[in-house]
N, C-alpha and C positions, 0 to 999 in steps of 0.2 A: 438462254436462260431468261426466265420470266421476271419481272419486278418481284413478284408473291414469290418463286421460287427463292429467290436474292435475298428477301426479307426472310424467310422460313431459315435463311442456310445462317445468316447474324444472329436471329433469334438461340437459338444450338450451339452456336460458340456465346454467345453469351450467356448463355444456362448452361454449358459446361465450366464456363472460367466459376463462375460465381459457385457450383457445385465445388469444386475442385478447393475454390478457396476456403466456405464454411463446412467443408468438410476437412482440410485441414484445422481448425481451428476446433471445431468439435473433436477430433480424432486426439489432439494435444489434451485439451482440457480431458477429456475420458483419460487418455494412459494415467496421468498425476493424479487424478482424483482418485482413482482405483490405489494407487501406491499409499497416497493418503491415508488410507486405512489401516495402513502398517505403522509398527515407532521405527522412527529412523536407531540409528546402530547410537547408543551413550557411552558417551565419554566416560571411565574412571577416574578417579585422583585420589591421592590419600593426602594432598598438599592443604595446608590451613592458612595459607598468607593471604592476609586483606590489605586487596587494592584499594587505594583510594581513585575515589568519584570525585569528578566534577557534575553535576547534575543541575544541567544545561536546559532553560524552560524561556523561549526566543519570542513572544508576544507582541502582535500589533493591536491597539488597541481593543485588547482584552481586561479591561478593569471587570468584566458582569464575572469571571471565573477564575484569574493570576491569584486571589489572595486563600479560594481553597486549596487550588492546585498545588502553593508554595508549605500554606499551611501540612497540607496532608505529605506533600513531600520529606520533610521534617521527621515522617514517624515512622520513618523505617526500621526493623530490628536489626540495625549493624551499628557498628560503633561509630559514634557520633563524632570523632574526629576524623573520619576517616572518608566523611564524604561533606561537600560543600553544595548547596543547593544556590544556584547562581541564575537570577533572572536577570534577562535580556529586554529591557523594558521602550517599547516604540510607541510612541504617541500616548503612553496613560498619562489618565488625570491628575494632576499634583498630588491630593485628598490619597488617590489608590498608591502614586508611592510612597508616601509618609507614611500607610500603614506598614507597607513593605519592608520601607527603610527601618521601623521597630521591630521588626524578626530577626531573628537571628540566622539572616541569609545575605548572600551579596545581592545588590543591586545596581546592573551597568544598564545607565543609557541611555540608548542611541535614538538616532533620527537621521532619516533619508528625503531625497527629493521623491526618490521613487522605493519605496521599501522593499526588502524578501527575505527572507529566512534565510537564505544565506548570508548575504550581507551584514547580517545580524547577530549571527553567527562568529563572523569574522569577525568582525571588529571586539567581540567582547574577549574570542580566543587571543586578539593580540595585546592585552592585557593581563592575558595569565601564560603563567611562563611554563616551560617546554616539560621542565620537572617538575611541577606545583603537585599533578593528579600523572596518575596511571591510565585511568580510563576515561573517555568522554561519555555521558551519556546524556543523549538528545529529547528533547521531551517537546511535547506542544502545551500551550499554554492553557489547555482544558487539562489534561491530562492526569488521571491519578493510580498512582500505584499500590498494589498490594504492598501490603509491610515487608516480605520477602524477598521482595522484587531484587534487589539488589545484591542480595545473598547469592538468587539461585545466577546471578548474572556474573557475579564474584565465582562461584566455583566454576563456572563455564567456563572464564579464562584459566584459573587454575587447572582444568583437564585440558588445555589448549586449545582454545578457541581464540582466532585472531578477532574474529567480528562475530557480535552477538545482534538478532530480531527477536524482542520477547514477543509475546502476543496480544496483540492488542486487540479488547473488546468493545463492545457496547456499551457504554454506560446508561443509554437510557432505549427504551423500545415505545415510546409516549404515542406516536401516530404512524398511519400506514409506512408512511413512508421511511419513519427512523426504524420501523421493523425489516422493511427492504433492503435499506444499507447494513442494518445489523447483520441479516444474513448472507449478502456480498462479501461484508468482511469476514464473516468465515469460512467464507468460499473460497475466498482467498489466501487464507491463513491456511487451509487442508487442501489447495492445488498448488500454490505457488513455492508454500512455507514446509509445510508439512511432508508433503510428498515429494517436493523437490531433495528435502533431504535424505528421504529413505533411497530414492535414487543417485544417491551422490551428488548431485548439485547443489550450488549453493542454495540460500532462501532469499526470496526476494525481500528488502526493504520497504519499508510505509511510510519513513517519513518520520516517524516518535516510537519510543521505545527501541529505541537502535544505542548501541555502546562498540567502541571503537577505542585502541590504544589509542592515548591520550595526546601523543607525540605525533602518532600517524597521521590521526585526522587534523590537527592544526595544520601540518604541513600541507596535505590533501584540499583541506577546504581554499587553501589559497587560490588554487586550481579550479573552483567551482563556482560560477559565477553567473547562476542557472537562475532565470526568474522565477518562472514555474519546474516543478518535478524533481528538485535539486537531490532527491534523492535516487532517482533513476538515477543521475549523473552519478554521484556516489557510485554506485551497483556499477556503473558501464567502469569508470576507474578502477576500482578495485577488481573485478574480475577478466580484466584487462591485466592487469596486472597478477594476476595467478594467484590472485587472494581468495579466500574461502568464507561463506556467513552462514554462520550456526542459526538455527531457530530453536528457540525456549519455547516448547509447546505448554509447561506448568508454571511459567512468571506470566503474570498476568497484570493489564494495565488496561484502564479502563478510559473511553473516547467517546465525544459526544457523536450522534450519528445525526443525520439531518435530517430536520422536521418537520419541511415544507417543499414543495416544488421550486420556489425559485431560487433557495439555496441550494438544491440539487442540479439544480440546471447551471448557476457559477461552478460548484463543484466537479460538475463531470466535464464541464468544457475544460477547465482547467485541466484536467487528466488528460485528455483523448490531447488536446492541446500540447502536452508536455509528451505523449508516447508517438505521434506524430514527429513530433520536432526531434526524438532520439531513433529516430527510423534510419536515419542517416546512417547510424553505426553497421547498419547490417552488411555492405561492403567488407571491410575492414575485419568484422564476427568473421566472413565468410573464408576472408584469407587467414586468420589468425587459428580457424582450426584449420585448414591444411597445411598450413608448416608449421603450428607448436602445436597441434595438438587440443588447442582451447576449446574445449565444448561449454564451459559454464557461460564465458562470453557470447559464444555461438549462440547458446538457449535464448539466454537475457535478449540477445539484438532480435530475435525471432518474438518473442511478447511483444516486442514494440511493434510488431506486422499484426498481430492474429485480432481476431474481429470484436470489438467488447461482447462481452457476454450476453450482456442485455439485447445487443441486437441479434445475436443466434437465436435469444429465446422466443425476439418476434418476430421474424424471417422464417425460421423453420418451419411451423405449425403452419403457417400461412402458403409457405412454399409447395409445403408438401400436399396442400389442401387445392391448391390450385391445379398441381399436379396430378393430381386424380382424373382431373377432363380434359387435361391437354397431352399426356406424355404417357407413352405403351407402359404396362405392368411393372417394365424391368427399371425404366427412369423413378416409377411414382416406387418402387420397393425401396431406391438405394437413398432417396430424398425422407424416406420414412424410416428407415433405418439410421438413419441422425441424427431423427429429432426423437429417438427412443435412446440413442446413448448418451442424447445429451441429457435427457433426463434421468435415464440411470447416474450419470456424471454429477448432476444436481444430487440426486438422495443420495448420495454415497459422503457428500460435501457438507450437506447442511446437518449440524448437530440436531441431537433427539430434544432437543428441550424446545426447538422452535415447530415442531410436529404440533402445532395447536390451535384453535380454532382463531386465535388473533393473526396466526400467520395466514392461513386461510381467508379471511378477511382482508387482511394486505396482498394478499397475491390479485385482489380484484382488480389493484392499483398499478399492476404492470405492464394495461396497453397506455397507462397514461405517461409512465417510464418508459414508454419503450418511443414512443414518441418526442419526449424530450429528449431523449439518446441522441435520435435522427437531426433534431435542434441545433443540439450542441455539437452534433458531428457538420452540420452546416455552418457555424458560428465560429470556429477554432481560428479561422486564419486571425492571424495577429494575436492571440490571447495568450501565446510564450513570449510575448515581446513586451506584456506588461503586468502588472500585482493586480493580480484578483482574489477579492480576502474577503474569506467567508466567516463571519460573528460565528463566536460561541454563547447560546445561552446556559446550558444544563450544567450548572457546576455541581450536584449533589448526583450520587451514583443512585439511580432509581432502579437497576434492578442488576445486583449484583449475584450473577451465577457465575461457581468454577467453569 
C-alpha cells in the first residue's frame, strides 16, 4: 500500500466518524423538533391551594437591572402573602441596596472570594427555613415575569408537577446578534422543552424560571457545587434520581439576550464549557438505563455529547458543498440530506413572529457566530474551573410577544 493509498483510506474513516457523528446530532435535533409541534398531554386539577414562593433572584453585580427585576417581581396577580420575593445580593453598590432594602422585599447578602450562582444560592437558602415556602423559584437577576407567571406555575404543582421550566423569552431583539440568541432560545424551548415533553421526557432546564419543592431543592442544592452550568447539575440529579420536569409552554418570563460578540463569545464558552465538563455522566446514563430503565437520564447525559447547533449549521452547508467534487453521488446525497433536515428542524423550531426581514438581516451574522462557536470550543479548557459573568444591560422589556 502506497503513502496516497494510506492517506485516501484515514481521509474515509475520518469522513465517516465525523458523518456518523453530525448525523447523529442532526437526526436528534430533527425527531424533537418535529414532536415540537405537538402540545404535550395537560395536566387537570380542580384543587385551588396556594403554595407559597420563595422567589429567589441571585445577582452578581447587577445594580444596571436588580431594582426593575425586584420591582416588577412584586406585581404578580397572587396573593401577596403568599410569595416573598428575596434577593441574593453579590457585590452591588451600597446606593443599589438601600433602594432594595426600602421595598418591600428580603435582602440577603453575600460575598465570595470566587462567586456562582450556586453558592449564592446556598447560603441565602441556609437562612430560610425548611417550612418557610412551598416552592423555590429561581430567577436571574435580569429577569422579569408576566403577572401570571406564578399562578400558571401554582396550578402546575397542584395537577402534580414535581418540577416546573416556565418559558423563558427575549426581552429585547436590539442588534444582530440578540436576535440570534432570541431565536436559539426558542429553539430551544420547542427541541429540548417542548417536544421533550410531548415525548415523555422530561424538559430541559435554563437556568431561571425554574421552581422546585421548596424542601427539595434546599436539601439538593447542598449537593451542588457546580461553577458553571449549575443547572445542568440540577437536571443530571434530579433525573438521576427518577424525577420528572414539567415545561409551562404559556408562563412566560422574559431574558436579556446578548448584544454583542464578546459577550457571546463569554457566554457560549461558558455552556460548551459546563456540557463538556457533564460529558462524564454518560458512563453511568448508559448503565442506569439498562438496569432501571432510566431513559430521561440516558437522554439528558447524551445532549451533553451532541454537537452545538451552531456548528451543524456551519459544517453542513460547507461539508456538503465540498462534497460535491470529492465524494460519488451516493456520499454528496446522504451529507445533503442533513443539511436539508436540519433545516426543515430549524423552520419547524423557530416561531412565525421571527419570519421577518430583521431576522433575515441577522442571519448575515451567522458565519461570524459560527466562528466564534469554533473560539469558544477552542477556549473551554479551564472555564468550568472558574466564574465567568456576563453584565446585564436591558432592564426594560423592548419587545414583548406572547
Amino acid at each position: 500500500m502506497t503513502s496516497a493509498e494510506a492517506f485516501l483510506i484515514f481521509l474515509n474513516i475520518l469522513q465517516a466518524v465525523v458523518l456518523g457523528y453530525l448525523a447523529f446530532g442532526t437526526l436528534y435535533i430533527f425527531i424533537f423538533s418535529v414532536a415540537g409541534l405537538f402540545s404535550p398531554e395537560q395536566k387537570l386539577t380542580e384543587t385551588r391551594f396556594i403554595h407559597s414562593f420563595a422567589v429567589l433572584l441571585p445577582g452578581y453585580k447587577e445594580d444596571n437591572v436588580i431594582l426593575e427585576a425586584a420591582g416588577e417581581a412584586l406585581k404578580q396577580n397572587y396573593p401577596k402573602t403568599s410569595f416573598s420575593v428575596i434577593i441574593i445580593a453579590d457585590s452591588f453598590q451600597p446606593e443599589t441596596l438601600q433602594k432594595l432594602k426600602e421595598m418591600p422585599i428580603q435582602v440577603i447578602e453575600v460575598s465570595f472570594d470566587i462567586s456562582t450562582k450556586s453558592k449564592a444560592l446556598n447560603k441565602a437558602l441556609d437562612q430560610l427555613n425548611d417550612n418557610q415556602f412551598d416552592v423555590a423559584l429561581v430567577l436571574d437577576a435580569d429577569n422579569i415575569m408576566e403577572t401570571d407567571f406564578l399562578e400558571k406555575v401554582n396550578n402546575a404543582f397542584n395537577a402534580g408537577s414535581f418540577a416546573v421550566q416556565g418559558h423563558r423569552t427575549a426581552k429585547n431583539t436590539n442588534t444582530h446578534f440578540a436576535i440570534l440568541d432570541a431565536i436559539s432560545e426558542e429553539i430551544n424551548n420547542h427541541i429540548f422543552r417542548k417536544g421533550h415533553r410531548v415525548l415523555g421526557l422530561s424538559s430541559s432546564l435554563i437556568g431561571s424560571g425554574m421552581a422546585f419543592p421548596f424542601a427539595y431543592f434546599k436539601e439538593m442544592m447542598k449537593n451542588i457545587k457546580a461553577i458553571g452550568g449549575f443547572d445542568k447539575e440540577i437536571e443530571l440529579t434530579m433525573l438521576r434520581e427518577g424525577k420528572t420536569i414539567d415545561y409551562l409552554d404559556k408562563a412566560m418570563i422574559y431574558d436579556e439576550k446578548v448584544q454583542a460578540s464578546e459577550v457571546f463569545v463569554k457566554q457560549r464558552r461558558r455552556w460548551l464549557s459546563a456540557q463538556l465538563h457533564y460529558a462524564k455522566y454518560l458512563p453511568d446514563a448508559v448503565f442506569r438505563l439498562f438496569v432501571n430503565g432510566n431513559v430521561d437520564f440516558f437522554d439528558k447525559a447524551v445532549q451533553m455529547v451532541l454537537p452545538p447547533r451552531i456548528i451543524l449549521l456551519g459544517l453542513l452547508p460547507l461539508l456538503s458543498l465540498v462534497s460535491l467534487f470529492v465524494n460519488p453521488v451516493q456520499v454528496t446525497f446522504i451529507w445533503a440530506s442533513l443539511l436539508l433536515l436540519l433545516v426543515l428542524s430549524m423552520l419547524c423550531a423557530i416561531p412565525r413572529r421571527f419570519w421577518s426581514p430583521e431576522t433575515l438581516a441577522a442571519v448575515g451574522s451567522l458565519p461570524k457566530g459560527f466562528f466564534l462557536m469554533v473560539f469558544s470550543l477552542v477556549s473551554t479548557k479551564g472555564a468550568n474551573k472558574k466564574f465567568i459573568h456576563t453584565q446585564h444591560t436591558a432592564s426594560t422589556i423592548q419587545n414583548k410577544k406572547p
